[in-house]
C-alpha positions in Angstrom: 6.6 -2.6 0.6 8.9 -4.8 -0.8 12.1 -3.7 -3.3 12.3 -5.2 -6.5 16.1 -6.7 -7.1 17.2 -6.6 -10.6 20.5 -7.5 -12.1 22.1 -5.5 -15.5 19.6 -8.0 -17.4 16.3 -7.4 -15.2 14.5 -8.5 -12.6 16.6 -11.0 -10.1 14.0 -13.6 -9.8 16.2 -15.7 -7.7 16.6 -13.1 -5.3 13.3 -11.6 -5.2 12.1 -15.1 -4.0 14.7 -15.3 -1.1 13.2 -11.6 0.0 9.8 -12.8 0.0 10.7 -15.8 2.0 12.6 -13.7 4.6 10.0 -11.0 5.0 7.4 -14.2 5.8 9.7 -15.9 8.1 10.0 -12.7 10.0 6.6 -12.2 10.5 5.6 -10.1 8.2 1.8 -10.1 7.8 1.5 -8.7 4.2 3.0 -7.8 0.9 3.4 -4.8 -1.0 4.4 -5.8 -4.4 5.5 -3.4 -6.7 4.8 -0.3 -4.6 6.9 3.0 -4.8 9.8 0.9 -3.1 9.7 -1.9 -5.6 10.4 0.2 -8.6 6.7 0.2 -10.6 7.1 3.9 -11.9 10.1 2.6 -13.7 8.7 -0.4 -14.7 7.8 -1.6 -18.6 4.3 -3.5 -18.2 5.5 -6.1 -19.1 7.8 -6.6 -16.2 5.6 -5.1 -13.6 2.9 -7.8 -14.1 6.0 -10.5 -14.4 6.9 -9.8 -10.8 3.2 -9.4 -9.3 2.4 -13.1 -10.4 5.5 -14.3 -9.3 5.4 -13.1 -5.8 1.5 -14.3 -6.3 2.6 -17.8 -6.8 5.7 -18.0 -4.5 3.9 -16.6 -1.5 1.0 -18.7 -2.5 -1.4 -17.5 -0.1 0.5 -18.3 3.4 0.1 -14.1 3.7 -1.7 -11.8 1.5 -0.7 -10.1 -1.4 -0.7 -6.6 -2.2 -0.5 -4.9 -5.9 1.2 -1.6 -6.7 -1.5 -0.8 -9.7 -1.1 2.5 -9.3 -1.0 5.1 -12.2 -1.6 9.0 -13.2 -3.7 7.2 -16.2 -7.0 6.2 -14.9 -7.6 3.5 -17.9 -4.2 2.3 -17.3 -4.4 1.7 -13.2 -7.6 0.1 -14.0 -6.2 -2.4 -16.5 -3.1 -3.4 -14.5 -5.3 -3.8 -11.6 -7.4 -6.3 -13.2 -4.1 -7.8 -14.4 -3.1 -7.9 -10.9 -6.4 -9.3 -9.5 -6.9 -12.0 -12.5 -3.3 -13.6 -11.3 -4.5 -13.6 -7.7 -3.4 -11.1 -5.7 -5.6 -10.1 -2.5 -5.8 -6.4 -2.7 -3.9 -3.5 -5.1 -2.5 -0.4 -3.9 -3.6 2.9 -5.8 -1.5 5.9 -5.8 -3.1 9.6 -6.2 -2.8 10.4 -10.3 0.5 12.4 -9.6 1.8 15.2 -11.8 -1.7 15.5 -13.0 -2.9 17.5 -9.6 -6.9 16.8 -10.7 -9.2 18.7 -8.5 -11.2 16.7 -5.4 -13.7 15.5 -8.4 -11.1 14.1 -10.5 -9.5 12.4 -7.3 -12.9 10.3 -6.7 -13.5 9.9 -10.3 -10.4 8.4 -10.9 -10.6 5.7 -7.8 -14.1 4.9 -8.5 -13.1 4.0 -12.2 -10.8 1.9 -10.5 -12.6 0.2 -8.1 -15.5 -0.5 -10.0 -13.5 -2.6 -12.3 -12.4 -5.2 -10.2 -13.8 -7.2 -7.0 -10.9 -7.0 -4.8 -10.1 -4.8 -2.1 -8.5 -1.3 -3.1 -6.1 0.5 -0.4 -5.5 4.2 -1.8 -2.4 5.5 -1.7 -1.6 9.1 -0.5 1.9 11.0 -0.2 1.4 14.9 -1.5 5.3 15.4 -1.2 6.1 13.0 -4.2 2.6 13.9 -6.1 1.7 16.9 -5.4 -1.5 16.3 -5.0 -3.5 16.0 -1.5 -6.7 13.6 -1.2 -8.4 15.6 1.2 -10.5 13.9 4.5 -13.9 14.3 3.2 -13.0 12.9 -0.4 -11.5 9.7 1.7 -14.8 9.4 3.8 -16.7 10.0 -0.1 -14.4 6.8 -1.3 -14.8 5.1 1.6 -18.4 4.7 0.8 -17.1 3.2 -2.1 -17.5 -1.3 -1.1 -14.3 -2.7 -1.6 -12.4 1.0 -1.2 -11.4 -0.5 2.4 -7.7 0.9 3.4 -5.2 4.4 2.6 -1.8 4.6 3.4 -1.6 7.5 4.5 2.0 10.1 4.3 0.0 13.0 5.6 0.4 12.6 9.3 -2.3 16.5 10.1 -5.3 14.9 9.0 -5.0 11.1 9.9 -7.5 12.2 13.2 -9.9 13.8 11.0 -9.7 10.7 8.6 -10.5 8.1 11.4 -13.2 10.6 12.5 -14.9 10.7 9.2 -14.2 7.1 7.6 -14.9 4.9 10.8 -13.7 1.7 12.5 -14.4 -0.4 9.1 -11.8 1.8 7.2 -8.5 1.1 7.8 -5.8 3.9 7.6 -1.7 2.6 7.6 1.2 4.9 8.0 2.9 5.5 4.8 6.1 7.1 6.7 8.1 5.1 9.0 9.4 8.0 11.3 5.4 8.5 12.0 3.9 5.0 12.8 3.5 5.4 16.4 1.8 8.9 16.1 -0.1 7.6 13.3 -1.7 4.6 15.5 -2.1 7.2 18.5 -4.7 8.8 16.4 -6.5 5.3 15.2 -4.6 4.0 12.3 -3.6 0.3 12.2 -0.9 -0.3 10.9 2.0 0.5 8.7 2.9 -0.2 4.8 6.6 0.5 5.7 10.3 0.7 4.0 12.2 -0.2 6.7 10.4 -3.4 6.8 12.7 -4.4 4.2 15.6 -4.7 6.9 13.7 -5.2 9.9 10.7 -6.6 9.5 10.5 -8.6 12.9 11.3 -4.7 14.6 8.6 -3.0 12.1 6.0 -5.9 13.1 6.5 -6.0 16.5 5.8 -2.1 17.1 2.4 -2.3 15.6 1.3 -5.2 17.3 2.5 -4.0 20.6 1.1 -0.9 20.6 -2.4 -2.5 19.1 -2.0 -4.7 22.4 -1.8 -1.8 24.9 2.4 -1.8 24.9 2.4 1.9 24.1 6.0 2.4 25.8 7.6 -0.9 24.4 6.2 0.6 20.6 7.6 3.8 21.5 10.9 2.1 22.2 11.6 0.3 18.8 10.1 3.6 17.0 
């Protein structure tokens, strides 16, 4: 979940492009591009579709490309997410509609509006303790069902079993807090959409992959 540099004037284009090569060279194996990290609640639209297709083009496809789209204005999130998918990016991430707190209902409503506006992946985005708001397991598993709802990162760490229980191998669940990614990946996630990665991305890669190899204690380590 890349940052977003800026400088007094705006974005730091220059500088964004020397982050994006980093995080590649280290290994990195995809983007989060404008995400909570990179700055998108703060964001004019203009800017925030300025940097998708410019880490669209200067990552050019060598690792896929995922765009924050999220937004507590259903009509909105769907029109920046067809923004994001019409300048190529692979996948958006979708945030809960925060401040809002919609019932379970209003939850599904809102990602299916989403998702049925574009054909690219969708990876829901859940963290109660900056929305207030809780997607709960079975509306996941009812989103899920959902084609290209594939993917949530997940922030609360109680339900990720009963998640994986419901949803099933081919839904993917990544740990949306990096003091949890080994507990997360002991009860089935994947993966992690992760901060730290910003500063260590070789350390954040290599914990995943060697506990997804059977390295339990060498990913317990770098935790």
């Amino acid at each position: 979940a890349i940052v977003t540099p800026f400088t007094d004037d705006g974005v730091d284009y220059n500088k964004l492009k020397e982050l994006i090569e980093f995080q590649i060279k280290e290994g990195t194996d995809a983007l989060v591009i404008c995400g909570t990290t990179g700055e998108a609640s703060t964001m004019p639209d203009e800017e925030h579709k300025a940097v998708i297709k410019f880490a669209v083009e200067t990552v050019n496809k060598r690792i896929p490309v995922i765009a924050g789209t999220g937004s507590n204005d259903t009509r909105h999130a769907q029109e920046l997410s067809k923004y994001a998918e019409s300048v190529g990016s692979d996948a958006i991430l979708s945030v809960t509609p925060y401040y809002n707190k919609t019932t379970q209902e209003g939850i599904y409503e809102h990602f299916k509006f989403i998702a049925e506006g574009i054909n690219i992946p969708v990876v829901l985005y859940n963290v109660p303790g900056r929305t207030g708001l809780n997607i709960e397991p079975e509306t996941v598993k009812l989103l899920s069902e959902i084609d290209n709802i594939v993917a949530i990162k997940e922030c609360n760490l109680s339900q990720v079993g009963k998640v994986v229980n419901l949803c099933g191998e081919d839904f993917t669940v990544y740990s949306g807090e990096d003091a949890n990614v080994v507990p997360l990946l002991s009860l089935g996630g994947k993966g992690v959409i992760s901060v730290m990665g910003n500063i260590i991305p070789k350390d954040t890669h290599d914990m995943v992959v060697k506990f997804l190899d059977g390295d339990i204690e060498g990913s317990r380590k770098i935790q």
